[in-house]
C-alpha positions as CSV (number, residue, x, y, z in Angstrom):
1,X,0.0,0.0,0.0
2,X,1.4,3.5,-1.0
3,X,2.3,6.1,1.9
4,X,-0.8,8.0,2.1
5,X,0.9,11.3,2.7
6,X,1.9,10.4,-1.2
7,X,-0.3,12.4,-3.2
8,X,-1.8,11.3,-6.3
9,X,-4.6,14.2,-7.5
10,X,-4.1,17.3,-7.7
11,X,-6.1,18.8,-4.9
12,X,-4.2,17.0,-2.7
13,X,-0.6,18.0,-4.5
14,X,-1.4,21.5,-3.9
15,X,-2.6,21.0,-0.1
16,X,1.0,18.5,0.0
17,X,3.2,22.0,-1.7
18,X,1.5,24.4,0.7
19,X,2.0,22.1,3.6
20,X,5.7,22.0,2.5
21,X,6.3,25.6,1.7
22,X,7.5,26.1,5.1
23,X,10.3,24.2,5.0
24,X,11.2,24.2,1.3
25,X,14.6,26.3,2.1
26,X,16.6,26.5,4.8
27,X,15.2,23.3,6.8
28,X,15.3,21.4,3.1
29,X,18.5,22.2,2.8
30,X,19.6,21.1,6.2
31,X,17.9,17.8,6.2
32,X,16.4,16.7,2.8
33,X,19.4,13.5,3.2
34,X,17.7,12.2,6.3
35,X,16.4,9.0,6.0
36,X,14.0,8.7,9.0
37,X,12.2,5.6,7.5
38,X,8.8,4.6,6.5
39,X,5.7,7.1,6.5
40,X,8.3,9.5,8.2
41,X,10.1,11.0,5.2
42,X,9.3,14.5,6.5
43,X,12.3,16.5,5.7
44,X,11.4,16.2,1.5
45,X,8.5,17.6,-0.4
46,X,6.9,14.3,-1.3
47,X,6.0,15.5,-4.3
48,X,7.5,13.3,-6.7
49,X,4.7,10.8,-8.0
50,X,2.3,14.5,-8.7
51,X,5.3,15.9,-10.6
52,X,6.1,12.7,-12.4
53,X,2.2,12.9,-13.6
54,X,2.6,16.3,-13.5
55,X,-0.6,16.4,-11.3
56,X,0.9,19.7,-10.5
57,X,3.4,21.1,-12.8
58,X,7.4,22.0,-12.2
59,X,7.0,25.5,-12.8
60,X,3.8,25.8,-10.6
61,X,6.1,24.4,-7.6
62,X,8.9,26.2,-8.5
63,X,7.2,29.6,-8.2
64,X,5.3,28.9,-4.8
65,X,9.2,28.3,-3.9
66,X,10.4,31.1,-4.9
67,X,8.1,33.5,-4.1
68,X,8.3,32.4,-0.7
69,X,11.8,32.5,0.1
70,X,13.5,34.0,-2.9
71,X,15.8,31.7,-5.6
72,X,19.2,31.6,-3.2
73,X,17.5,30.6,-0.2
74,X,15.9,27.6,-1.6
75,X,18.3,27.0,-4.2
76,X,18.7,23.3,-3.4
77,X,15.3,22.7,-3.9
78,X,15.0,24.5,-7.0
79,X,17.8,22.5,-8.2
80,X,16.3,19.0,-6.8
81,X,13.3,19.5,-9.3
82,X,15.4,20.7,-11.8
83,X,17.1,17.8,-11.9
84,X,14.4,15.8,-12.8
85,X,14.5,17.9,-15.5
86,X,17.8,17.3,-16.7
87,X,17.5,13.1,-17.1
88,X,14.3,14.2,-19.3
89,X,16.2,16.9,-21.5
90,X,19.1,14.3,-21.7
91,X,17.2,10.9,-22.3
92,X,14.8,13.2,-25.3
93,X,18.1,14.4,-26.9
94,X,19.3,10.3,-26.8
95,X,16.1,8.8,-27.5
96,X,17.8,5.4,-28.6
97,X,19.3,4.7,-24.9
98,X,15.9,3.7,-23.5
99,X,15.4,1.3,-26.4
100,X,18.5,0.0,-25.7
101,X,17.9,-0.3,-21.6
102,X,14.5,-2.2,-22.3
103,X,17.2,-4.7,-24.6
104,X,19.4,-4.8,-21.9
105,X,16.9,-6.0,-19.3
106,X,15.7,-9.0,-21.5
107,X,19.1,-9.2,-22.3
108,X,20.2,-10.2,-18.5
109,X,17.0,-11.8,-18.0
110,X,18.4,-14.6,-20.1
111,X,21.7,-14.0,-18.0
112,X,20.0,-15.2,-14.8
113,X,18.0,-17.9,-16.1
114,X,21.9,-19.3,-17.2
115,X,23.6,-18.6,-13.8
116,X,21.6,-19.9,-11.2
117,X,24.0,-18.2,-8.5
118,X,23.2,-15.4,-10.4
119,X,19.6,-16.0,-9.6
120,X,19.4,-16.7,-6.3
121,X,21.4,-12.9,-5.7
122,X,19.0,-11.7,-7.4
123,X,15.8,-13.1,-5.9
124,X,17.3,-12.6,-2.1
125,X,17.7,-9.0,-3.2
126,X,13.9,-8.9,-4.3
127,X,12.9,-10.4,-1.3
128,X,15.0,-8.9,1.1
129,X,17.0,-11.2,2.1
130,X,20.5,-10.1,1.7
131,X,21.6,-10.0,5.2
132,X,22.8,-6.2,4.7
133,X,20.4,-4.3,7.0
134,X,19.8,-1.0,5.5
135,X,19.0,-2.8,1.9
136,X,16.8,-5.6,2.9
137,X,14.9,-2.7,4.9
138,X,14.5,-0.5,2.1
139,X,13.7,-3.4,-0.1
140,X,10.6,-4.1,1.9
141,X,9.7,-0.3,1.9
142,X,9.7,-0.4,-1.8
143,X,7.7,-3.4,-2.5
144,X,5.1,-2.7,0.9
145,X,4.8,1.4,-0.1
146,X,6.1,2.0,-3.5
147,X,7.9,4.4,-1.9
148,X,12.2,5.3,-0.6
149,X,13.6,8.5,0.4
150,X,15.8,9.6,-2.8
151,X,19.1,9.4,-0.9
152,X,18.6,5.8,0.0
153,X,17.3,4.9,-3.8
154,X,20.9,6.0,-4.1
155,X,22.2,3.6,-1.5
156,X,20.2,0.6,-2.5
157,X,21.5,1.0,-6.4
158,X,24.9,1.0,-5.3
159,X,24.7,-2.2,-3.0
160,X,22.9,-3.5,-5.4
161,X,25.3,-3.1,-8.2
162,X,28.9,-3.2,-5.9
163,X,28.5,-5.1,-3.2
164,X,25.9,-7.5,-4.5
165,X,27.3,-7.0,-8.2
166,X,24.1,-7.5,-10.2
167,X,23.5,-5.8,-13.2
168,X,22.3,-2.5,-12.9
169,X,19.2,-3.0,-15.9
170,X,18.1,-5.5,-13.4
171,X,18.0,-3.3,-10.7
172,X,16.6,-0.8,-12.5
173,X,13.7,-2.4,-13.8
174,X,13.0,-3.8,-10.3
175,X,12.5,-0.6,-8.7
176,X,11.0,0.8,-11.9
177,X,8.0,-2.0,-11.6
178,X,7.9,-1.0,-7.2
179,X,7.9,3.0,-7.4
180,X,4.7,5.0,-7.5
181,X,6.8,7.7,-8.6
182,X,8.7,5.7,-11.2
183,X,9.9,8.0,-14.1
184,X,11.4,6.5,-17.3
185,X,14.1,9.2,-17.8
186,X,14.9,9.6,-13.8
187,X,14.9,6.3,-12.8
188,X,17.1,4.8,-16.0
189,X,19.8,7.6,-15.9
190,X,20.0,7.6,-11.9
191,X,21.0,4.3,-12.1
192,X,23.4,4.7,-14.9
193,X,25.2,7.7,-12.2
194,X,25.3,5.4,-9.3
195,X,27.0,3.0,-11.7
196,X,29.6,5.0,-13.3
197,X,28.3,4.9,-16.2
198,X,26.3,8.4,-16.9
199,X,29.2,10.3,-15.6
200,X,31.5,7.7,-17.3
201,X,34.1,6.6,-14.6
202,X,32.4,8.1,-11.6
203,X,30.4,6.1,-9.7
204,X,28.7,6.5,-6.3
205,X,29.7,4.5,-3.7
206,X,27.4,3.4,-1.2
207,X,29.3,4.2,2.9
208,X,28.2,2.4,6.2
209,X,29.6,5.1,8.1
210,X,27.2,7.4,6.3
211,X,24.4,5.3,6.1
212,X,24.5,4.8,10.2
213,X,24.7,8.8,10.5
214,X,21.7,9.5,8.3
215,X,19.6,6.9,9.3
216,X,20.2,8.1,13.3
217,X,22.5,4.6,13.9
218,X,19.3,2.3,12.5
219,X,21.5,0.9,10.5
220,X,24.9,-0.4,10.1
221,X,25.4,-2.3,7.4
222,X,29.0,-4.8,7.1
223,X,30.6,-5.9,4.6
224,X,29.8,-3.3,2.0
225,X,31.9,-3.2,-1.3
226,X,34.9,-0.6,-0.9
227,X,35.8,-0.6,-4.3
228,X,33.3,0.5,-7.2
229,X,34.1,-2.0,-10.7
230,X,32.0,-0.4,-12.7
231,X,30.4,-2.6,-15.3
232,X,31.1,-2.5,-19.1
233,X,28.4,-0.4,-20.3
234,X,25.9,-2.1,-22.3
235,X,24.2,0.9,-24.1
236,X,25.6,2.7,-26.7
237,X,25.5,6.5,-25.9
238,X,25.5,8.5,-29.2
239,X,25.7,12.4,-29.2
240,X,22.7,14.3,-28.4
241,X,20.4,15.1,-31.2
242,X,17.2,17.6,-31.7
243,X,14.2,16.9,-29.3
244,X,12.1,15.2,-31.6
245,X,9.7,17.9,-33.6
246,X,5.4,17.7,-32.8
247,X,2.6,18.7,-34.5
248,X,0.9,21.5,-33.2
249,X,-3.2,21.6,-32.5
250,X,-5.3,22.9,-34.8
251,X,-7.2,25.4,-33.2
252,X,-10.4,24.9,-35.2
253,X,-10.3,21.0,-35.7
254,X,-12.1,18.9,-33.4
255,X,-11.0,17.3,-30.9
256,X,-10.3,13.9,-29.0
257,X,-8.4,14.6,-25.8
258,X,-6.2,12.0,-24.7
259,X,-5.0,12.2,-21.0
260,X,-1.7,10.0,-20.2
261,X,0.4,9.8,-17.4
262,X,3.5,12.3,-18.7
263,X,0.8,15.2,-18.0
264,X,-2.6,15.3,-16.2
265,X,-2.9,19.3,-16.0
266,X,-3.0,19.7,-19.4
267,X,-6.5,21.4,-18.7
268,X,-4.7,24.2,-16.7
269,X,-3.3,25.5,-20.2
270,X,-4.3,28.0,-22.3
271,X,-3.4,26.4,-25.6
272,X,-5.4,23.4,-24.8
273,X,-8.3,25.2,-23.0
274,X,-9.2,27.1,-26.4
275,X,-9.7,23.6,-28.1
276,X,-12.6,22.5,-29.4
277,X,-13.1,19.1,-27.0
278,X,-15.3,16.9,-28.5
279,X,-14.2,13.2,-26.3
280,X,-12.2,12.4,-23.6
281,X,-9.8,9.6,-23.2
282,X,-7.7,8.4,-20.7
283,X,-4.3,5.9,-21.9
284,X,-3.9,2.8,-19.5
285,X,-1.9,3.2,-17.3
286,X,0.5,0.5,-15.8
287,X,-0.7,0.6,-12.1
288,X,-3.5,1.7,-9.7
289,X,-1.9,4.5,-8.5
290,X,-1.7,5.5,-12.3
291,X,-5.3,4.7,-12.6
292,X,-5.8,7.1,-9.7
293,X,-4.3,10.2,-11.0
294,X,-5.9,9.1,-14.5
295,X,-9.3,9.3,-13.3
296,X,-9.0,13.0,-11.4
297,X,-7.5,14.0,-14.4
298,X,-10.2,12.9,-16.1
299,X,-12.4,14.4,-13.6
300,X,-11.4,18.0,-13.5
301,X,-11.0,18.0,-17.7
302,X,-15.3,16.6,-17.7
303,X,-15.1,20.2,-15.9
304,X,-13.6,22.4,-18.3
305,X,-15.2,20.6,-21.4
306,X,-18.6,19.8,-19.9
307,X,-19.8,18.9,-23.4
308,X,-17.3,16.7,-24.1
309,X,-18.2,12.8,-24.4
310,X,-16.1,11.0,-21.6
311,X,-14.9,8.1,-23.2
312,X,-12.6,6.6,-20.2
313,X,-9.8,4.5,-20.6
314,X,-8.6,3.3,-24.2
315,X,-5.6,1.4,-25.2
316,X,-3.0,2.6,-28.0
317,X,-4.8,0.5,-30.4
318,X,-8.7,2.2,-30.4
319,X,-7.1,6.0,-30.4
320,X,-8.1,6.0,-33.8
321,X,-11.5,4.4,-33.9
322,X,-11.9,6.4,-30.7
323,X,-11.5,9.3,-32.3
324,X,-13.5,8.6,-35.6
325,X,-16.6,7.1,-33.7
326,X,-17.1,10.5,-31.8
327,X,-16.3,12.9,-34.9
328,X,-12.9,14.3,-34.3
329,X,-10.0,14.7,-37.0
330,X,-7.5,15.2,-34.6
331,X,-6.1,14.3,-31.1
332,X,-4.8,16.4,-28.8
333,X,-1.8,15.3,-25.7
334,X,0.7,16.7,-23.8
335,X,4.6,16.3,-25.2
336,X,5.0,12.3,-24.8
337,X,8.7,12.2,-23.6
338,X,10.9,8.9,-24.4
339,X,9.5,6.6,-22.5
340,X,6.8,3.7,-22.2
341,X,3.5,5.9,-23.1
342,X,5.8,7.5,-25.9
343,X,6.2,4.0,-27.0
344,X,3.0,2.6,-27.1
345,X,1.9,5.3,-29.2
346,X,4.8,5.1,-31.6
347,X,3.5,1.9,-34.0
348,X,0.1,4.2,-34.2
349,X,1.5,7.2,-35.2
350,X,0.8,5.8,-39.0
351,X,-2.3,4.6,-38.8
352,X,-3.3,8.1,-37.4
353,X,-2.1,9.8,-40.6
354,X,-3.5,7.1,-42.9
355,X,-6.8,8.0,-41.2
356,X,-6.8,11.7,-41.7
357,X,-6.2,12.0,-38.1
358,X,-3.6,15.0,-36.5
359,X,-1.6,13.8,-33.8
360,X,-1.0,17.2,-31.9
361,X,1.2,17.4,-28.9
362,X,1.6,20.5,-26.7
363,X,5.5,21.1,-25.1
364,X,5.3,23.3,-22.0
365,X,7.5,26.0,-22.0
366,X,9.4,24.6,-19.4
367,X,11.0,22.1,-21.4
368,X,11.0,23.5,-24.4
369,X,13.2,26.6,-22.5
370,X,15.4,23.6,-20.3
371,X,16.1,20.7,-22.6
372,X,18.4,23.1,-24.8
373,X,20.9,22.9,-21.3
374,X,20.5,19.1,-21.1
375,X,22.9,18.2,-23.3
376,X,25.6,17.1,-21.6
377,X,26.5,17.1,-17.6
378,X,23.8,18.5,-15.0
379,X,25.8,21.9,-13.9
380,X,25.8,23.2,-17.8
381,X,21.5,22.9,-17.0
382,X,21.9,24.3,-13.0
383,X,24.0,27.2,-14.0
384,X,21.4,28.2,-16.3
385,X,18.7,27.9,-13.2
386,X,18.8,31.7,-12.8
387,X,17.4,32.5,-16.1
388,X,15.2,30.4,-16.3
389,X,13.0,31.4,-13.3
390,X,13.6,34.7,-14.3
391,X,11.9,34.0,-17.4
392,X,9.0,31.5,-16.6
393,X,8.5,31.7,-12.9
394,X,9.1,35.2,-11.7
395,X,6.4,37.7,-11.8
């Protein structure tokens, strides 16, 4: 069951930020690495499964921040959520590196059904039965809640993949499948860093000194890999390229909605309000928390669009008679980053133009101004932070 401090609609994202704005500077600052345990991650915003739906919006958070406390005094919270923006800037600009992750887990799939030591690490780390304190504890957390503090994510990727030395695409995918915050582009890259492999050479060695400090002496772990052998990487990275170009809506066309998981305020926009709505849809998601968000989605666009038919959920495969059946010549979404939903969508994208159909995506500014600095390392994108509130958040 999911920590019910987790918020998952938007009403209850906004009640989550204001609760939070107190301590979004100075005491974030001092104490976001705390690991106090489950249901008692107070020191962080909790945010992250609302901005991963975008339930509430970057730039919406980033303002109530800011115009709090000012940029410098909450500058490490600024930067936290712009980081999440960097691994989507960098993944859209290397779209090819999540096709080759999703290869690489089926590729050490097969790797585990050959090595049955192999295995049997694996399924104790699942299952929480390493022996290592701290990362059996956190593995439970994850698979009971769906939930870990973002510092120990960090810990539990690097036992995983040093002390415990299974493959990181494993390890990725495993907490991918647990998290109700998962994010393609986060989750992937993150555990690419704590590898060596983002940052080629420097990886991120998990301490039991340090884990004993931060978690307040719950833990203290033995035995924990000193040295970091980072794996050969089995991705090829190529050089960034272009974010990939959408079509934009056409104003006078009608219009089937389609809500999906990258962004469930779509209705708080003013290019989309102006849009003549003739259905709403909803894209399956992978999970019930998804299903949750999904539906208030749903909810507060049947409020904007009151005339609009609500068709519910559909799959990838009836967008187009979707769309046919209630009269509308194009579709309408939010910017599907690289991804799974991005995926799904990709072997319809012909049968939408074959049909007459425009496939219209709408990029918020704030990526569209970002993803430019995403290009290579994180610090190119944070010492561009400045500007960038200046220009989309600051009144």
């Amino acid at each position: 069951m999911a920590d019910t401090a987790i918020a998952l609609t938007r009403d209850a994202a906004l009640r989550r930020l204001d609760d939070f704005l107190p301590d979004a500077a100075g005491a974030y600052a001092r104490l976001r690495n705390k690991e106090n345990g489950p249901g008692r991650h107070v020191h962080v915003s909790r945010l992250s499964a609302a901005l991963r739906r975008r339930l509430v919006s970057e730039e919406e958070v980033v303002r109530a921040v800011v115009a709090r406390h000012g940029l410098s005094k909450a500058e490490k919270f600024v930067s936290e959520v712009f980081w999440r923006t960097y691994w989507k800037g960098w993944l859209e600009q290397r779209p090819s590196i999540w096709d080759g992750y999703v290869m690489a887990v089926e590729r050490t799939a097969f790797q585990l059904e050959a090595s049955a030591q192999l295995r049997q690490r694996y399924t104790a780390a699942m299952e929480a039965r390493t022996g290592i304190d701290c990362f059996d504890a956190w593995a439970l957390e994850l698979t009971q809640t769906g939930y870990l503090h973002n510092w120990a994510r960090m810990q539990f990727a690097s036992i995983w993949i040093f002390t415990l030395g299974l493959p990181w695409e494993l390890g990725a995918a495993f907490m991918f499948d647990q998290l109700i915050d998962a994010d393609p582009a986060s989750n992937t890259l993150s555990w690419r860093w704590v590898a060596g492999l983002h940052t080629v050479g420097k990886a991120y060695l998990a301490d039991a000194e340090r884990i004993q400090a931060m978690t307040e002496g719950r833990f203290a772990p033995r035995d924990l890999a000193r040295t970091a052998r980072i794996p050969a990487d089995s991705l090829v990275v190529p050089q960034p390229a272009a974010v990939r170009q959408a079509h934009q809506a056409d104003p006078s066309a009608a219009t089937l909605l389609l809500l999906t998981v990258e962004d469930l305020s779509v209705e708080q926009l003013a290019p989309m309000r102006s849009l003549p709505v003739q259905a709403l849809a909803v894209l399956e998601g992978r999970n019930a928390w998804d299903q949750t968000a999904l539906s208030d989605g749903l909810a507060r666009a049947a409020q904007v669009w009151p005339e609009a038919a609500l068709v519910g959920n559909v799959s990838p495969a009836d967008i187009a008679e979707t769309a046919n059946a209630h009269g509308c010549s194009q579709i309408a979404t939010a910017f599907l980053p690289v991804g799974p939903v991005a995926a799904s969508i990709a072997p319809q994208r012909a049968a939408f133009a074959e049909q007459g159909l425009r496939f219209a995506e709408l990029l918020r500014d704030w990526d569209r101004r970002s993803w430019p600095h995403c290009r290579r390392g994180f610090f190119a994108l944070k010492e561009k932070i400045p500007a960038l509130v200046q220009e989309m958040v600051t009144p």
